[in-house]
C-alpha positions as CSV (number, residue, x, y, z in Angstrom):
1,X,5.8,4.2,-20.8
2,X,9.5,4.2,-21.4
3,X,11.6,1.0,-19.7
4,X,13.6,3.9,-17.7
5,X,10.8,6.0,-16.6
6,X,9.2,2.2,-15.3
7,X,12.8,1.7,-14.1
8,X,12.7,4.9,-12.2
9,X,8.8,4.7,-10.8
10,X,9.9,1.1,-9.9
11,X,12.9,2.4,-7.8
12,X,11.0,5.5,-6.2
13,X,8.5,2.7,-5.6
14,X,10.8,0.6,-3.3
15,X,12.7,3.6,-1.8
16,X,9.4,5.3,-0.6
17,X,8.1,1.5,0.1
18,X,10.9,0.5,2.1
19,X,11.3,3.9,4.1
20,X,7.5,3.3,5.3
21,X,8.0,-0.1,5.9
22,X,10.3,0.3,7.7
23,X,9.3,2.6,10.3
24,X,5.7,0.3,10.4
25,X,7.7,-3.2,11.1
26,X,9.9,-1.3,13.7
27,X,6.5,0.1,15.4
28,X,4.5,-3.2,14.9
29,X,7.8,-5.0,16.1
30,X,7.4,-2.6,19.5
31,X,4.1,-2.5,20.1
32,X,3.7,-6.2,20.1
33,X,6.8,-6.7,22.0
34,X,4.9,-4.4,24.9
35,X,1.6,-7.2,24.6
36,X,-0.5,-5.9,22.0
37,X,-2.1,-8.8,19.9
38,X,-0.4,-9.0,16.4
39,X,-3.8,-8.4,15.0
40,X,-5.0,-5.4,17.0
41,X,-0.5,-3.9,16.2
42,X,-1.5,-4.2,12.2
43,X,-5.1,-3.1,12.4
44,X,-4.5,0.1,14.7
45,X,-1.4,0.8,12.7
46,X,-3.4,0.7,9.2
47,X,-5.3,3.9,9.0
48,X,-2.1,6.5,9.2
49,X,0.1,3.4,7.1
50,X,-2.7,3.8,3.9
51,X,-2.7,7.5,4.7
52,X,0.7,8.1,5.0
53,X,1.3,5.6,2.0
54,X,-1.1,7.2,-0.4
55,X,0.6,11.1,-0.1
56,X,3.9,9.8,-0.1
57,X,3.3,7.6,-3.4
58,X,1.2,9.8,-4.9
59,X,3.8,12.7,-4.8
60,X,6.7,10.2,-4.8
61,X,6.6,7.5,-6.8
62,X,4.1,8.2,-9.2
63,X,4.9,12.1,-9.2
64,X,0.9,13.3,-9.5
65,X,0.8,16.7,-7.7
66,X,-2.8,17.5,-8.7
67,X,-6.1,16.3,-6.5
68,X,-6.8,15.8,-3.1
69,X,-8.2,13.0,-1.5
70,X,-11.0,12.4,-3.3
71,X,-12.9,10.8,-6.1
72,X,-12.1,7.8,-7.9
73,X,-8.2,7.5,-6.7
74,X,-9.3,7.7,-3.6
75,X,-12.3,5.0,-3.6
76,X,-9.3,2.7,-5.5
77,X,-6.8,3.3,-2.9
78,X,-8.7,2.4,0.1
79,X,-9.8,-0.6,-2.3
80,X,-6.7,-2.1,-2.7
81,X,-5.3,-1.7,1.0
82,X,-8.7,-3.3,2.0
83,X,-7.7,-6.0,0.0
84,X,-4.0,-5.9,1.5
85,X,-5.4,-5.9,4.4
86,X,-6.9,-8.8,4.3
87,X,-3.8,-10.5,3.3
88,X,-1.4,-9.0,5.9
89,X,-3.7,-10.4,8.6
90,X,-4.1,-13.8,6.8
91,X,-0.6,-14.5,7.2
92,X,-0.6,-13.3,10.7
93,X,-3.0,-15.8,11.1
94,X,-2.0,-18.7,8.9
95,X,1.7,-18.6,9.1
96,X,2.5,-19.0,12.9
97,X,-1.0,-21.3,13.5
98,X,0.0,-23.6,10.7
99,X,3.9,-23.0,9.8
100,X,4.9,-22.2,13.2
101,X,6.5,-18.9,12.1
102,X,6.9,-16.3,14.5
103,X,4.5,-13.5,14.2
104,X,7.5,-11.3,13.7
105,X,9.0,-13.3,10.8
106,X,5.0,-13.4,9.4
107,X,4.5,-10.3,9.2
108,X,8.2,-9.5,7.5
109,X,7.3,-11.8,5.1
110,X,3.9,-10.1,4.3
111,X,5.2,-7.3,4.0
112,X,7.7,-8.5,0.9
113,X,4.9,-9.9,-0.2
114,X,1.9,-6.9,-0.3
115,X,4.7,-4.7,-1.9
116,X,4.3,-6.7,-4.9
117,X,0.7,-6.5,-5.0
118,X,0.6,-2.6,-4.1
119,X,2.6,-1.4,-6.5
120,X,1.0,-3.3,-9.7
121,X,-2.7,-2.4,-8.1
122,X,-1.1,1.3,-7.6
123,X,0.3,1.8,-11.0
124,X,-2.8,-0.4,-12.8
125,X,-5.3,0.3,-10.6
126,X,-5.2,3.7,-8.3
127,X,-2.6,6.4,-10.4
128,X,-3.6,4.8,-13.5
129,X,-3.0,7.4,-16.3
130,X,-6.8,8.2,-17.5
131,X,-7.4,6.2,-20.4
132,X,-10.3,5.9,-23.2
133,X,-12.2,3.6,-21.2
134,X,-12.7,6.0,-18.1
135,X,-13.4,8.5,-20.5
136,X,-16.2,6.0,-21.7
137,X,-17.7,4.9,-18.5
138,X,-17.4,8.1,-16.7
139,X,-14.4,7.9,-14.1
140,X,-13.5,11.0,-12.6
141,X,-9.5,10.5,-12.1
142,X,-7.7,12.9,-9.5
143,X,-7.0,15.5,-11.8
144,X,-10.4,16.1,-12.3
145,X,-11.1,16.4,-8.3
146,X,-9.3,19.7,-8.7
């Protein structure tokens, strides 16, 4: 891949990234505000986030128009947001208990911190381009869920 089309798939990256985000943190920052448990805000949240974030990269930033949700991409996807997951309630937990961080300022600073990891795992791991080795092992990518 050319440095400008990365350039451009990185830029689409944070503008999509950052439009989501966005609305989430100002949601998460209401929610909580009204009571809710940090924890319960992210995990409620989560399920129409990794939707909403999966068609709007897919089509976006990566520009695949092919394939539904199914497969492979799909099984990856819901991989690595498990794994974000994870993360984004281990610095709710770790970060105020043991930095004394405001939940707030915790969860801003996971999310700066996920987006990293989202869009390597997205571009290495979910809308990979289909290589020799998943023709090798099998993979069916999204193009061939249609």
């Amino acid at each position: 891949m050319s440095k400008i089309k990365s350039g451009r798939k990185v830029l689409r990256y944070a503008i999509v990234g950052a439009s989501l985000n966005l609305v989430w943190f100002l949601l998460y920052l209401l929610v909580t505000a009204k009571g809710i448990h940090p924890i319960l805000a992210v995990t409620v949240f989560y399920p129409l986030a990794i939707y909403t974030g999966y068609r709007s990269h897919k089509r976006y930033t990566f520009q695949l128009r092919s394939g539904n949700l199914a497969g492979a991409t799909l099984f990856r996807y819901l991989l690595l947001y498990f794994v974000i997951y994870i993360m984004n309630t281990s610095f709710l937990l770790i970060l105020p208990a043991h930095l004394g961080l405001p939940h707030q300022w915790a969860q801003l600073v996971s999310i700066v911190v996920c987006a990293g990891f989202l869009f390597i795992g997205m571009q290495t791991f979910v809308f990979r381009q289909r290589g020799k080795l998943d023709t090798q092992i099998g993979i069916e990518t999204i193009s061939d869920a249609s």
